[in-house]
C-alpha positions as CSV (number, residue, x, y, z in Angstrom):
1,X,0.0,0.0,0.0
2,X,1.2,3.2,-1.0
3,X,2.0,5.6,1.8
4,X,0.1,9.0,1.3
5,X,1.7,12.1,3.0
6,X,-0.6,13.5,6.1
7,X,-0.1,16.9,5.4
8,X,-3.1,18.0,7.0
9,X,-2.1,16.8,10.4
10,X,0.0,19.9,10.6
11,X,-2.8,22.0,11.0
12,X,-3.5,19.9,14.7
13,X,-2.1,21.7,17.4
14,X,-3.0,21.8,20.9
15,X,-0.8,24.0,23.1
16,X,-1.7,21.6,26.3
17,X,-1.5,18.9,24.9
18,X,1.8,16.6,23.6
19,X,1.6,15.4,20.1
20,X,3.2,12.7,18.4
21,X,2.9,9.9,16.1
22,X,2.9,6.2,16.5
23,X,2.9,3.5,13.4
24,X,3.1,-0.3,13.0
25,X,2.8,-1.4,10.0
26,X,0.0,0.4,7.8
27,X,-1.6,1.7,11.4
28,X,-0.4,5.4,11.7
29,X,-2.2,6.9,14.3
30,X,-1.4,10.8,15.3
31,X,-1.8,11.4,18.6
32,X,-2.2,14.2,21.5
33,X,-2.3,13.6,24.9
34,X,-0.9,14.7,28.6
35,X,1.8,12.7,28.1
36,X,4.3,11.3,24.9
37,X,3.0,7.5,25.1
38,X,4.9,5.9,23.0
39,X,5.6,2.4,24.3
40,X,1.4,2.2,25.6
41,X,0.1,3.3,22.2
42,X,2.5,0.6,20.6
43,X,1.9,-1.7,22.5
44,X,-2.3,-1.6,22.3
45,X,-1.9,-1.2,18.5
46,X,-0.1,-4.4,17.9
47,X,-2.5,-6.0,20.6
48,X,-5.7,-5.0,18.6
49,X,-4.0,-5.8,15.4
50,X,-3.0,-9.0,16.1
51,X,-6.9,-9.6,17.9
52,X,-7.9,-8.9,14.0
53,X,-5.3,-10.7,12.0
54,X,-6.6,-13.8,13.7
55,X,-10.1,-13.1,13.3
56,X,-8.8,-12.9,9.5
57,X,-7.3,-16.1,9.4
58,X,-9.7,-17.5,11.1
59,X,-12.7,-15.7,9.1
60,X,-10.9,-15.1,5.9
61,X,-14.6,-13.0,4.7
62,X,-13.7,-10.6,7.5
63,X,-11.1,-8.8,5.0
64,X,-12.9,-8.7,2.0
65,X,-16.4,-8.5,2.2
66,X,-18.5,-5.0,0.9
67,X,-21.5,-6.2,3.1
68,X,-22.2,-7.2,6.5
69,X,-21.5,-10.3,8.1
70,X,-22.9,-12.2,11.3
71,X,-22.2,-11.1,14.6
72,X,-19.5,-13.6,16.3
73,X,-20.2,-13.3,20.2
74,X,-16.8,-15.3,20.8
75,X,-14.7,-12.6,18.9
76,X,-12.5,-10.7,20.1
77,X,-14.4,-7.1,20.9
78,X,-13.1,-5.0,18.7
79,X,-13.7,-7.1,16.1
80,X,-17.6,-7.3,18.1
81,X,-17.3,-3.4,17.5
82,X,-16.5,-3.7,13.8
83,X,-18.6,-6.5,13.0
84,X,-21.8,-4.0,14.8
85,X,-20.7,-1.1,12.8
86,X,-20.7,-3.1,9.5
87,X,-24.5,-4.5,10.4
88,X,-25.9,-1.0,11.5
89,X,-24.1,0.7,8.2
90,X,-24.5,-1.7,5.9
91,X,-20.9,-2.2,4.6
92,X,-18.6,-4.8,5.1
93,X,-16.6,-4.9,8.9
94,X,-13.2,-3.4,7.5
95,X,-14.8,0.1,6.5
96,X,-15.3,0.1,10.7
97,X,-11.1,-0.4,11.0
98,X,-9.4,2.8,11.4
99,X,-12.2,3.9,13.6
100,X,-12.1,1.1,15.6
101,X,-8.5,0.4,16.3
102,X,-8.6,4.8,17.0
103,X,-11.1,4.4,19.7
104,X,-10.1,0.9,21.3
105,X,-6.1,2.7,21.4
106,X,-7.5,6.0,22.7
107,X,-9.3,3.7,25.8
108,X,-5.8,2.4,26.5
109,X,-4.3,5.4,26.3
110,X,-7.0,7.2,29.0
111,X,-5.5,4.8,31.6
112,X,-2.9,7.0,31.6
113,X,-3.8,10.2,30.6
114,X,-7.6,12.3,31.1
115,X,-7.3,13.9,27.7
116,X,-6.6,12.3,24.4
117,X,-6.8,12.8,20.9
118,X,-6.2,10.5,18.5
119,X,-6.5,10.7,14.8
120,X,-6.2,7.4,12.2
121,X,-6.6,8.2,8.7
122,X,-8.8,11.2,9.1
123,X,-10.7,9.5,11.9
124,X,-10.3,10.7,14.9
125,X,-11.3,9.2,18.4
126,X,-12.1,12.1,21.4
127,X,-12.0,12.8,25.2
128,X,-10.9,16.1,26.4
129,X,-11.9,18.0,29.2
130,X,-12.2,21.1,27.1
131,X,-13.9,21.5,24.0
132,X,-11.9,20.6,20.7
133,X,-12.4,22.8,17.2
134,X,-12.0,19.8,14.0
135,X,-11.0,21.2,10.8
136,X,-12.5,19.3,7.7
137,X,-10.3,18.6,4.9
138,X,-12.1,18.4,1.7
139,X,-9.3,17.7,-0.3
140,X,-9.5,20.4,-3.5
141,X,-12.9,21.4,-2.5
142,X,-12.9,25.4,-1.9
143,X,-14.9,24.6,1.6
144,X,-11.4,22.5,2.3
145,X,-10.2,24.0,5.8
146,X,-12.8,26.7,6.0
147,X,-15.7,24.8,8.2
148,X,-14.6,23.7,11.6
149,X,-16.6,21.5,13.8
150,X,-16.9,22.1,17.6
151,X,-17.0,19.6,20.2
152,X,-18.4,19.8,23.4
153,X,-17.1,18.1,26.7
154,X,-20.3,17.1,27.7
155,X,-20.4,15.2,23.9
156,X,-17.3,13.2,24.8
157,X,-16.4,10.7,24.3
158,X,-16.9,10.9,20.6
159,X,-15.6,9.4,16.7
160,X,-15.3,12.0,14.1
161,X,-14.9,10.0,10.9
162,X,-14.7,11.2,7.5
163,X,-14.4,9.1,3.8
164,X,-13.9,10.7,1.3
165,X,-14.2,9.8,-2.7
166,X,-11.2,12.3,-4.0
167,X,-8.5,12.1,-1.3
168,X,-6.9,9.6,-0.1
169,X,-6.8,5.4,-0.7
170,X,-9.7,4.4,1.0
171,X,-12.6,2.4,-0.9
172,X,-15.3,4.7,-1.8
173,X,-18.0,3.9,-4.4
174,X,-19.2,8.0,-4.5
175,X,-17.3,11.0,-5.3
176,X,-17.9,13.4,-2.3
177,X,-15.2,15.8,-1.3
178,X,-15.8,14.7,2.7
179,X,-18.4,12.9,4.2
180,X,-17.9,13.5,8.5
181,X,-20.1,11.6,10.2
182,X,-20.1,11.7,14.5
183,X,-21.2,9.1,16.6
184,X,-20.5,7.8,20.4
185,X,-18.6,5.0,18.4
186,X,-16.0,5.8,16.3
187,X,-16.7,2.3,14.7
188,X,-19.7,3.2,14.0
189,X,-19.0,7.0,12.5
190,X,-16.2,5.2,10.2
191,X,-18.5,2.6,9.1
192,X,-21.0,5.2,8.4
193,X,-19.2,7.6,6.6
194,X,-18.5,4.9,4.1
195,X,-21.6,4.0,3.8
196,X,-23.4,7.3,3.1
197,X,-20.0,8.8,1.2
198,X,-21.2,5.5,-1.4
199,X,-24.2,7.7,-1.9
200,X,-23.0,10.9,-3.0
201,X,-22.3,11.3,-6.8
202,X,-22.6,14.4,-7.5
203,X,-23.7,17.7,-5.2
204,X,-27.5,16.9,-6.0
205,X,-27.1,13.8,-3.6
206,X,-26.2,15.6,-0.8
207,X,-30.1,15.9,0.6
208,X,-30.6,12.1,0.1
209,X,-27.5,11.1,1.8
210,X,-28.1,13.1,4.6
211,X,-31.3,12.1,5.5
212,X,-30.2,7.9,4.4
213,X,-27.3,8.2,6.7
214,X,-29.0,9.7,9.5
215,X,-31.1,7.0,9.7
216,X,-28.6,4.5,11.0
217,X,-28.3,4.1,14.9
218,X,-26.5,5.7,16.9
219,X,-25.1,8.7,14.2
220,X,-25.2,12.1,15.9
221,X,-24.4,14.3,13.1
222,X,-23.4,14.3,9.3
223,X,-21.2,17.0,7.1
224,X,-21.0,16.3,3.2
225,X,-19.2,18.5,1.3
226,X,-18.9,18.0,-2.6
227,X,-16.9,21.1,-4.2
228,X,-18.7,24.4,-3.1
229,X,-22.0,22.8,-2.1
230,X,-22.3,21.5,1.5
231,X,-25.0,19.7,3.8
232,X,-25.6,19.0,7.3
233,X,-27.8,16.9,9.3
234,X,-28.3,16.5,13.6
235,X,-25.8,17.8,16.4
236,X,-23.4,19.3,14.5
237,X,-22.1,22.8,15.7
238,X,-20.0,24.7,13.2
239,X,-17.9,27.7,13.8
């Protein structure tokens, strides 16, 4: 896989907070936090990894399927988490990864520290005790940078997820500029930011997709941006 420069995340900064960035193998998580963690956020993503490499060999459908597959109640959980995401979004259980492993590292990571931050491939996992401001990049879209979403305390903890069809290497079947979905699980906001990102064409999908993607459980709020036109459904505060 082809390693595509992060540029954005230089536009995360957090004067409080310590930054830095952890990867094993194609996980590359930014992260911010009261503390550098290194050696705990290494050692959670090679535990979670290797919970869903097995689950891989054992389940060999878990990798590649585009649609939903049955629960498995003696799975590991994060694998439980993905394989709920995919069922409640209606996409296959690896469009719930980078969500997943962001939230079930940021956990680990709270142990330690009461604030954290961690972004995975433009999904981002949340917990602060102040409110955080999240810049959406929408790759060449003239909206790219320009709308900010606010997060609350008292909304945490909280996935911000966004799929997008222009940037970036991820599998998507639409061609929206960003698609930011928010949800109590990050899973969940991954998986469903595939899902309705598949329905977005052109900008004269954005009132469909909006009002499709909110009906999945447990979504908070939806963003779609697709070149200078942009949507938004639910709890979303933008400043």
């Amino acid at each position: 896989m082809k390693y595509e420069e992060r540029t954005y995340r230089n536009k995360i900064f957090n004067q409080e907070l310590k930054s830095y960035r952890v990867t094993v193998r194609e996980t590359d998580l930014f992260i911010l936090s009261d503390y550098i963690l290194n050696d705990l956020a290494i050692h959670s993503i090679y535990k979670y990894r290797s919970h869903i490499e097995s689950y891989i060999r054992y389940c060999p459908q878990f990798l590649t399927s585009l649609i939903p597959l049955k629960q498995d109640d003696l799975s590991p959980i994060i694998v439980r988490e993905m394989l709920k995401a995919a069922d409640v979004a209606k996409v296959g259980p690896m469009a719930a990864v980078a969500g997943a492993i962001a939230e079930f590292v940021g956990w680990d990571i709270l142990n330690e520290s009461k604030n954290v931050i961690i972004e995975n491939g433009g999904d981002i996992f949340i917990k602060t005790e102040k409110e955080i401001k999240i810049g959406v990049f929408a790759g060449e879209s003239p909206l790219s940078f320009k709308v900010r979403i606010l997060v609350r305390p008292d909304q945490m903890p909280i996935g911000v997820c966004t799929s997008s069809g222009t940037v970036g290497h991820s599998l998507s079947f639409g061609r929206a500029d960003a698609v930011c979905v928010l949800s109590k699980s990050a899973a969940i906001a991954d998986a469903a930011a595939t899902y309705i990102g598949n329905l977005v064409k052109t900008k004269h999908d954005i009132k469909n997709a909006l009002e499709r993607g909110f009906d999945i459980d447990e979504v908070l709020g939806i963003l779609i941006i697709v070149g200078d036109q942009m949507g938004v459904n639910g709890n979303v505060e933008l400043v």
